[in-house]
N, C-alpha and C positions, 0 to 999 in steps of 0.2 A: 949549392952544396948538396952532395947524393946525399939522399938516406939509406943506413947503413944500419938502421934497425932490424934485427930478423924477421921474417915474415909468421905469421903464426899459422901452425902446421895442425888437422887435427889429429888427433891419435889415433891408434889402430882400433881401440876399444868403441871409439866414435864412428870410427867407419863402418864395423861391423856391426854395429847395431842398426846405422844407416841404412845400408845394405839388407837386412830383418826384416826392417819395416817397410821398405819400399817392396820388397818379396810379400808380404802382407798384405799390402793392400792392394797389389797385384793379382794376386791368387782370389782377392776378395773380387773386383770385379770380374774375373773372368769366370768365377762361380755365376752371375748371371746370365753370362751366352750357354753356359752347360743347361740353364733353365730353358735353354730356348732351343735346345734341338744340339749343339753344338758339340765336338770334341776336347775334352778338357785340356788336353794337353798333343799338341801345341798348336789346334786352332782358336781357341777361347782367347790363350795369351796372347795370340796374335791382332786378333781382332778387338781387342784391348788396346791396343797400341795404333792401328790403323782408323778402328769407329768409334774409340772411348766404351758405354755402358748403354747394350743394346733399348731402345725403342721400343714401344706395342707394336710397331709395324717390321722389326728386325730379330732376324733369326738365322736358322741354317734347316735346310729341308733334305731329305734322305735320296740318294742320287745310287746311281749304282758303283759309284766310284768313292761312294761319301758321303757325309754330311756338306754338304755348300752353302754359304752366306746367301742369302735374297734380302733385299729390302720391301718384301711383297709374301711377310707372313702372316 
């Protein structure tokens, strides 16, 4: 026999808090690539996402085109 019970949905007010805090602790680690040489926005967040919370040997060094990732800071 299906089930036929509604699924439980969560609310908008759930979402966007969700949403907050995941922005939160986003913003929180990429404050430490900006400690290490890096552009807050949108290389930090990015490098968040690809290296996780930079290393004593990970950074971004001054190029002429930019700050760039090395893993040989």
């Amino acid at each position: 026999m299906p089930d036929t019970a509604p699924k439980p949905r969560f609310s908008r007010t759930t979402k966007t808090i969700t949403v907050l805090v995941a922005l939160i602790l986003w913003t929180t680690l990429a404050s430490g690539w900006t400690d290490k040489g890096c552009n807050f926005i949108p290389q930090s967040y990015g490098l968040v996402l690809t290296h996780g919370t930079p290393d004593s040997n990970e950074g971004c060094e001054s190029e002429p085109s930019g700050p760039a990732y090395t893993d040989r800071y």
